[in-house]
KELUM-815263 format. One record per residue (C-alpha): x, y, z; residue in one letter. Coordinates in steps of 0.05 Angstrom, whole numbers, plus 32768, in hexadecimal, padded with zeros to 4 digits. Layout:
<recs>
XYZa ...
</recs>
This chain:
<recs>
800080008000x 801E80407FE5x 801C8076802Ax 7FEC80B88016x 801180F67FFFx 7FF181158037x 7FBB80FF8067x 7F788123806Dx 7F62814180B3x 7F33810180BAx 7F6980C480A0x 7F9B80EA80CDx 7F6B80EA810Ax 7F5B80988103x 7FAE80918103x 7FAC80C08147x 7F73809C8174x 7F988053815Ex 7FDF806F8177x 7FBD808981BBx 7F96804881C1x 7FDD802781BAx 8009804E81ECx 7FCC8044821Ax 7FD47FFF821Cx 801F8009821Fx 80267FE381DDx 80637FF181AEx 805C8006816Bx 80857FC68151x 805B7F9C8179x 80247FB58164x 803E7FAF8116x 804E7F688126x 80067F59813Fx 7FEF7F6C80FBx 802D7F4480DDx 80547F7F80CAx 80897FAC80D5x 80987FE78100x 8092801180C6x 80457FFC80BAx 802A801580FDx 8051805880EDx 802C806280B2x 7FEF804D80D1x 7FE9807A8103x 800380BB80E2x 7FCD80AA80AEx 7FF7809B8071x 7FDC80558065x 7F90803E8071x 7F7A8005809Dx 7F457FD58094x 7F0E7FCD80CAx 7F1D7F9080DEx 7F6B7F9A80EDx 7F4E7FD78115x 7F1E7FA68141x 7F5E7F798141x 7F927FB38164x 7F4A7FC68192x 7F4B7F8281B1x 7F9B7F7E81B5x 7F9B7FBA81DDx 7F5F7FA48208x 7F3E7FE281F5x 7EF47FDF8226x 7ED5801E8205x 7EAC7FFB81C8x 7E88803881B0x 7ECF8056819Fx 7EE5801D817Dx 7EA880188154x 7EAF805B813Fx 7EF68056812Bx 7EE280148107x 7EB1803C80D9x 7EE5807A80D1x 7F12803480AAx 7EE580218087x 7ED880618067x 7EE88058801Ax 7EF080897FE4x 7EEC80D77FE8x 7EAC80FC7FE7x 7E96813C7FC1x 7ED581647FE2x 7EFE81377FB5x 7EFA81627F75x 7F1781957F96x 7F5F817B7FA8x 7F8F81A87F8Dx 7F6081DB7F84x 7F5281F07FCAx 7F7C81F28008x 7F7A81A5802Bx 7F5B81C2806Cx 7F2281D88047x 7F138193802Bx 7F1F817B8071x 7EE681A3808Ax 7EB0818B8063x 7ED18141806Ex 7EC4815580BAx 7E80817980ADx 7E6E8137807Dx 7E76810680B9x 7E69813480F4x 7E3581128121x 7E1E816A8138x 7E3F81A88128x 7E4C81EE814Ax 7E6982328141x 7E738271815Dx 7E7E82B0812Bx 7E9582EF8145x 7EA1831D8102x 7E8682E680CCx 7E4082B980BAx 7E59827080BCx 7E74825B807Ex 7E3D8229806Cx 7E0182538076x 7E2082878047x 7DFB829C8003x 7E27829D7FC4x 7E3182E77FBFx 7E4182F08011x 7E7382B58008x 7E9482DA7FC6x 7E9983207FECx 7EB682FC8027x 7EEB82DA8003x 7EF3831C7FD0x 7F0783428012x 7F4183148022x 7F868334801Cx 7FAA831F7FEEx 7F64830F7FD1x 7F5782C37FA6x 7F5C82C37F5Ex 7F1082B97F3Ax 7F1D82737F2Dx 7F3382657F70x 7EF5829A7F95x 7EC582697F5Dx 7EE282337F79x 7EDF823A7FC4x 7E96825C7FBEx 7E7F82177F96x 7E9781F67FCAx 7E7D8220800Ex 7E3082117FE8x 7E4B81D17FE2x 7E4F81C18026x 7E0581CF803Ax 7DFF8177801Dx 7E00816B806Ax 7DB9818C806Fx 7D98816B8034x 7DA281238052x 7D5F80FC8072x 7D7F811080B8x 7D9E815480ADx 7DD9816080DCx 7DBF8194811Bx 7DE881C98114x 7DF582048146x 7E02824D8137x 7E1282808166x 7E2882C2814Fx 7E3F8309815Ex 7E11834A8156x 7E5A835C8125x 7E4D832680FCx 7E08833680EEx 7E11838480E3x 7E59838280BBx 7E4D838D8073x 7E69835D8044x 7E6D83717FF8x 7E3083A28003x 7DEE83AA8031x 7DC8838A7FFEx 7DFA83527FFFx 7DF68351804Cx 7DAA83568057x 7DA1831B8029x 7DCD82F0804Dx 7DA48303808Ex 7D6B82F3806Cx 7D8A82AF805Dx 7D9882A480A9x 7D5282AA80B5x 7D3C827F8087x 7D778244809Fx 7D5E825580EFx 7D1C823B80DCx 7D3381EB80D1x 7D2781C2810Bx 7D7A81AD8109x 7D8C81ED8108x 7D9C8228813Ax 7DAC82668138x 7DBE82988173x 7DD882DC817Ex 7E0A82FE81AEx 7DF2834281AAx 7E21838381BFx 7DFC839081FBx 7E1583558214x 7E5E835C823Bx 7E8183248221x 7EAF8309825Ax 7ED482CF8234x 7EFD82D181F2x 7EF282A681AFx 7F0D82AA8171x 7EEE82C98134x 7EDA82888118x 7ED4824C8147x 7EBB82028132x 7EA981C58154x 7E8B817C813Bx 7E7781548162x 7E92810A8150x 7E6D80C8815Cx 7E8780C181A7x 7EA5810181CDx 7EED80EC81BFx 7EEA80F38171x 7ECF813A817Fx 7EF881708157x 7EFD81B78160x 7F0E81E38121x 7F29822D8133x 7F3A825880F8x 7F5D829880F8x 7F9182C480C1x 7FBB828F80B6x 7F90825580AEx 7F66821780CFx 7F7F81F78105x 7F5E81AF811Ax 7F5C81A48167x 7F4A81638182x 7F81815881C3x 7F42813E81F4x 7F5E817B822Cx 7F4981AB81F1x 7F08818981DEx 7EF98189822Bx 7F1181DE821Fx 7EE681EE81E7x 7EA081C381FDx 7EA781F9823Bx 7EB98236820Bx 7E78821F81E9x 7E47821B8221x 7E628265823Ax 7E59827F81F3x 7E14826081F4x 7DFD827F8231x 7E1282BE821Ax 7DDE82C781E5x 7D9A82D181DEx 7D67829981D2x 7D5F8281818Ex 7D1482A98180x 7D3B82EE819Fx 7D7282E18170x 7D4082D38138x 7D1F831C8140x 7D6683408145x 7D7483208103x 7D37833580E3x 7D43837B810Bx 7D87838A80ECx 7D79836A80A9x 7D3983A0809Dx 7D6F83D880B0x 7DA183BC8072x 
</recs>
């Protein structure tokens, strides 16, 4: 098997949660290997994602480290036997790989959350909002690339249209709502799509208005999916220079707390729903 040029976020997480179910059990690496009748070298590329593993050898290296927790196992079992690349496939080479990781992690994420402070979340943007957002960058994308990327933000909206739509959580800043992106018109019509988004049942949508005195710090853009058991959670934070993926289970523990305070912070979801409508008549 010929190692990956470079693992995704999601092959490279599998590869992670085997190597701290080994060193929990106090295993080697080349013991390990030789369990599976193979060399040092295979468990290395295992667990830094390089090279796939089949189910099976995954319930095989479970039992060999008497792991107890079955719900993790079985969840790292389906992440093998994953096959094949999904829609964000067409876009390797095109986009940056943290990008594609995203909607890999939005694709398989079990609930989703995230806290704006200057920005409407990426996948509840309309085409022109998304094209003035990305038009504003500095050094700004070329056309291809803005096409591109704004193809596949709508893209990414797949996770809604499913017979069980993922619940996803929104909370965001008065900023975000009132910062003018490409032009009021622009702005007011992505408000108006907010509204319309807020009113599916797996969807929510709450404000932190100015009044409020905000008495913790978050990032601009914070992310969080929610995995099939609590330690597959991941935490996204983007900022200038990029996306970084979180998933240490000290920062998890971190972030499910920044979360909670954000939430409590902002008004219920019917308050937040007449402040949108509010500021989107003053456009």
């Amino acid at each position: 098997m010929k190692p990956a040029k470079k693992p995704t976020a999601r092959q490279a997480r599998l590869g992670a949660e085997l190597r701290k179910l080994r060193e929990a059990a106090g295993v080697s690496g080349a013991d390990a290997a030789a369990h599976l009748g193979g060399e040092r070298s295979l468990m290395s590329h295992v667990e830094a994602g390089r090279w796939g593993i089949k189910p099976e050898r995954v319930q095989f290296l479970a039992s060999y480290y008497e792991v107890g927790d079955q719900e993790l196992v079985q969840a790292l079992i389906a992440m093998a036997r994953e096959r094949g690349e999904g829609w964000w496939g067409k876009y390797h080479g095109v986009l940056p790989p943290a990008l594609l990781d995203l909607a890999e992690l939005e694709h398989h994420a079990k609930y989703l959350r995230t806290a704006q402070a200057l920005i409407m979340p990426g996948i509840f943007q309309t085409e022109d909002y998304a094209r003035a957002v990305y038009r504003a960058a500095i050094p700004g994308p070329s056309e291809d690339e803005t096409n591109a990327q704004v193809e596949h933000r709508l893209r990414r909206r797949d996770i809604f249209e499913r017979e069980s739509p993922t619940p996803y959580e929104a909370i965001l800043h008065e900023a975000a709502l009132q910062i003018n992106y490409g032009s009021r018109d622009i702005s007011r019509r992505q408000l108006e799509h907010i509204l319309e988004v807020a009113e599916l049942p797996n969807i929510s949508v709450r404000v932190i208005p100015f009044s409020v005195e905000v008495s913790i710090g978050f990032t601009p853009q914070l992310f969080y999916a929610g995995g099939p058991v609590p330690q597959l959670d991941t935490v996204v934070i983007e900022g200038a220079h990029g996306m970084h993926f979180v998933n240490a289970e000290v920062q998890l523990k971190k972030y499910r707390s920044l979360f909670s305070a954000i939430e409590e912070l902002s008004l219920s979801a019917d308050e937040s729903r007449k402040m949108i409508h509010r500021i989107a008549k003053e456009k």
